[in-house]
MMTF fields as JSON, N, C-alpha, C and O atoms, coordinates in Angstrom:
{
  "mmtfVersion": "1.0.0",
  "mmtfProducer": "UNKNOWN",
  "numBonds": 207,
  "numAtoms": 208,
  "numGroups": 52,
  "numChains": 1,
  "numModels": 1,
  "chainsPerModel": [1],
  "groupsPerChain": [52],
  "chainIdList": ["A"],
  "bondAtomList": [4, 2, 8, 6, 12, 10, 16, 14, 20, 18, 24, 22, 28, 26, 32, 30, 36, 34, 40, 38, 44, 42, 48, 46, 52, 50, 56, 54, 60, 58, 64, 62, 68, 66, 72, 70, 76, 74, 80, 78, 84, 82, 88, 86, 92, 90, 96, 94, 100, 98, 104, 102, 108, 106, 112, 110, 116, 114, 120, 118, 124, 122, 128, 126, 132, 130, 136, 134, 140, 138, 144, 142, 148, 146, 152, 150, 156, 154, 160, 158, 164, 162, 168, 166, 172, 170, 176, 174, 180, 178, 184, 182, 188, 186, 192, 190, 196, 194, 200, 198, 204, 202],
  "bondOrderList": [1, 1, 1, 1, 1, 1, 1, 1, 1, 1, 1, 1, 1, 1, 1, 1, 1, 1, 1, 1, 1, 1, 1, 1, 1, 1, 1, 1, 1, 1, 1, 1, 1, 1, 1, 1, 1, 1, 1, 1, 1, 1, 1, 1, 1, 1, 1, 1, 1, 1, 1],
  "groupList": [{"groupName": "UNK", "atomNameList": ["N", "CA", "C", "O"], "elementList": ["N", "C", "C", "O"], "formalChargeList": [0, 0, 0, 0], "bondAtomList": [1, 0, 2, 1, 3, 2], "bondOrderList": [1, 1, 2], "singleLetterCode": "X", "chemCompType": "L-PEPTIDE LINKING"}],
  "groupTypeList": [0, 0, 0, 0, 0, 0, 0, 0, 0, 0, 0, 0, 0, 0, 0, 0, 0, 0, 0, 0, 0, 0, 0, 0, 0, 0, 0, 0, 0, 0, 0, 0, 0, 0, 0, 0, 0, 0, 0, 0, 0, 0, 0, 0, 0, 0, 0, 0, 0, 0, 0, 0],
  "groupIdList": [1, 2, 3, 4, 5, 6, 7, 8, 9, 10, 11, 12, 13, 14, 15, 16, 17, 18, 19, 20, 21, 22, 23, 24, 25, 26, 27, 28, 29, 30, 31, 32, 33, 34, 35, 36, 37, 38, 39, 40, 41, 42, 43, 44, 45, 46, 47, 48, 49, 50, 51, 52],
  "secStructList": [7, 2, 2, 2, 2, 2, 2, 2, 7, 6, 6, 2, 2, 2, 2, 2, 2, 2, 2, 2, 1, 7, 7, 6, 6, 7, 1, 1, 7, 2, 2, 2, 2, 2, 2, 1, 7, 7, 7, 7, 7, 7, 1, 1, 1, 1, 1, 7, 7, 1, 7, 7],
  "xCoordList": [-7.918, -6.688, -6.679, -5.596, -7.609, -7.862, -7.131, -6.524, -7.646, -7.608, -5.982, -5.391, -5.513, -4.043, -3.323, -2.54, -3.527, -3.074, -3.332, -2.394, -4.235, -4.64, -3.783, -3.592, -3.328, -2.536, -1.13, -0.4, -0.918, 0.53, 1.138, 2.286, 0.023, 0.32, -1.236, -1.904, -1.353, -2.946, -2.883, -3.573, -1.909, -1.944, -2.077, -2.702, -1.664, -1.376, -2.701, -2.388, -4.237, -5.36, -5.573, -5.313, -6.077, -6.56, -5.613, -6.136, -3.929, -3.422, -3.459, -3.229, -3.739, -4.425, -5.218, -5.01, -6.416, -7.594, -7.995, -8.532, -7.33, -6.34, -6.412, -7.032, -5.083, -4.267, -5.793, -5.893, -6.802, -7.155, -8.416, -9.048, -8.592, -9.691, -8.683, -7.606, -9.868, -9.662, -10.181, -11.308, -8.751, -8.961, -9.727, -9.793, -10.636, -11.117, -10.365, -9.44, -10.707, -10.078, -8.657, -7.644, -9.139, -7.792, -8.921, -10.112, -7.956, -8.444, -8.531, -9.403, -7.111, -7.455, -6.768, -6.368, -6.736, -6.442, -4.791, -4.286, -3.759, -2.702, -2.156, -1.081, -2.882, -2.659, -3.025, -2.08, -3.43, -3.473, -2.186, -1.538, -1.526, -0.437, 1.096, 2.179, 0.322, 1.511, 2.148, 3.292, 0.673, 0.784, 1.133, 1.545, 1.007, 0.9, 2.141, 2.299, 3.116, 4.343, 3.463, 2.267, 4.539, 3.982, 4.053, 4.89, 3.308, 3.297, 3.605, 3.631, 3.897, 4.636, 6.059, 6.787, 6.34, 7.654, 8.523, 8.169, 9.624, 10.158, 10.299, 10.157, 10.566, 10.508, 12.273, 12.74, 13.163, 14.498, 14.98, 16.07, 13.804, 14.14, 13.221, 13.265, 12.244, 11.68, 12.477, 11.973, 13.758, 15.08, 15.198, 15.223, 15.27, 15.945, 15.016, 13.874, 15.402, 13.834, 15.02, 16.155, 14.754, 15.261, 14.7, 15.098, 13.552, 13.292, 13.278, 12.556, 13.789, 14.4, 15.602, 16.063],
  "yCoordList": [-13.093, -12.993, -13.998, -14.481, -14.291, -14.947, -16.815, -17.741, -16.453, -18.456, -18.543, -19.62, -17.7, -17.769, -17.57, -18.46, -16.27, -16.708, -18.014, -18.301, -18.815, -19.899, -20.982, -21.964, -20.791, -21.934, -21.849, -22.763, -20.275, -20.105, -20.388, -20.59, -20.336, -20.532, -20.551, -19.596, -21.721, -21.876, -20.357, -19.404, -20.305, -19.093, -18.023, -17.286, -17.407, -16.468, -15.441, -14.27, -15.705, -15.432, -15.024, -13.849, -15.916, -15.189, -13.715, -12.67, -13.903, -13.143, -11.542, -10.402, -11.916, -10.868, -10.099, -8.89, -10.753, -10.658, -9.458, -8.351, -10.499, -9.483, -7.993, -7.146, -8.046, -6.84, -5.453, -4.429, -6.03, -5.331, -4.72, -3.705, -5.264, -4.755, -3.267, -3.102, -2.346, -0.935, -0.727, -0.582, -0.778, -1.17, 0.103, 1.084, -0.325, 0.811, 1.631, 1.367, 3.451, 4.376, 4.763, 5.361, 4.055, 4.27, 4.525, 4.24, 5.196, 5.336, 4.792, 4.595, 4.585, 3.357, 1.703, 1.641, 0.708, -0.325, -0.526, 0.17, -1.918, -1.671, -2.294, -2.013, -2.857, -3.212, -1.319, -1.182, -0.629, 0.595, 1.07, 1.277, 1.355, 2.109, 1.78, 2.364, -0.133, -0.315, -0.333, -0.441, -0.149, 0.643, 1.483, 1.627, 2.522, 4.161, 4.482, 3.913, 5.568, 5.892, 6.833, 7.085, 7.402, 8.648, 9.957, 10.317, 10.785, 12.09, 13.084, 14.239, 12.866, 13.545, 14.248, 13.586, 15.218, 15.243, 16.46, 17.599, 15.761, 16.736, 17.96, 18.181, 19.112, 20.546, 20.878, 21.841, 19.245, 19.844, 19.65, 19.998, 18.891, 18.522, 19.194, 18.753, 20.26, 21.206, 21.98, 22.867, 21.974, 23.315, 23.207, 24.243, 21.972, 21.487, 21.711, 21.26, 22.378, 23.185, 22.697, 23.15, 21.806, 22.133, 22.577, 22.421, 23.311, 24.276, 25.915, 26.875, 25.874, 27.781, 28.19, 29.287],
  "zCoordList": [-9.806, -9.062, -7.905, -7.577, -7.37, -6.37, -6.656, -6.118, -7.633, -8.048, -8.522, -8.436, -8.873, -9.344, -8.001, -7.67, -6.996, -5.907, -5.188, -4.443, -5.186, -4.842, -5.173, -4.456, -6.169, -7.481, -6.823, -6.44, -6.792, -6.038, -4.747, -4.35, -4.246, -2.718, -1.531, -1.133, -1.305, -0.707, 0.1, -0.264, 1.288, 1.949, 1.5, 2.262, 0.259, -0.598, -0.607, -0.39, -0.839, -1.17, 0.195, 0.457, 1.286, 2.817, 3.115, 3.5, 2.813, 3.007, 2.115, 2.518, 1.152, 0.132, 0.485, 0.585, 0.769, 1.132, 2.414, 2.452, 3.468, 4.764, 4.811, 5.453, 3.403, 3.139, 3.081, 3.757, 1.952, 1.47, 2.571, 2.278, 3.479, 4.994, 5.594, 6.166, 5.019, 6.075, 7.594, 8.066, 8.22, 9.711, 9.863, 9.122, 11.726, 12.013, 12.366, 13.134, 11.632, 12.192, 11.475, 11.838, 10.153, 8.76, 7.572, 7.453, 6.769, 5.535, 4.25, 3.403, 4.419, 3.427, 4.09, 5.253, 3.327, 3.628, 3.213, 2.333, 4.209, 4.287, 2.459, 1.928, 2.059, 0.305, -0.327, -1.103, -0.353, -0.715, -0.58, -1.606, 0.893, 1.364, 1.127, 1.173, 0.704, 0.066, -1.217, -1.659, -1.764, -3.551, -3.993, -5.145, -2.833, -3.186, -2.239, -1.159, -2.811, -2.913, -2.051, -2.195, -0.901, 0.008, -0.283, -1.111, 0.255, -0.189, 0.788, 0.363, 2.257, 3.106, 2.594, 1.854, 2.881, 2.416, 3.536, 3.839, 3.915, 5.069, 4.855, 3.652, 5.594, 5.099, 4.608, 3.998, 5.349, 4.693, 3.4, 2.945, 2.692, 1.257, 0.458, -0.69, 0.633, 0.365, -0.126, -0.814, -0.01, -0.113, -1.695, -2.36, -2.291, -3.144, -4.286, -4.199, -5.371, -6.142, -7.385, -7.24, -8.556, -9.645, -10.433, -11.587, -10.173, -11.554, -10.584, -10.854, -10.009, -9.342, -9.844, -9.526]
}
């Protein structure tokens, strides 16, 4: 992946790279969080049950 980002854009790879460092005092890294769809969910859309 690296060398194709490379191909695409010199910047492309450091910035990748970046993404994927878990800052101190996080869990995961900001390329993770931006993969993964969230799982918080407010308590006013909790209401809304389509299988009740």
């Amino acid at each position: 992946m690296a060398r194709a980002a490379h191909r695409a854009d010199p910047a492309l790879a450091p910035a990748l790279a970046e993404l994927s460092v878990v800052p101190e005092g996080k869990r995961v890294s900001e390329l993770e969080r931006l993969r993964t769809r969230t799982t918080r969910t407010k308590p006013e859309n909790l209401m809304w049950m389509p299988w009740a």
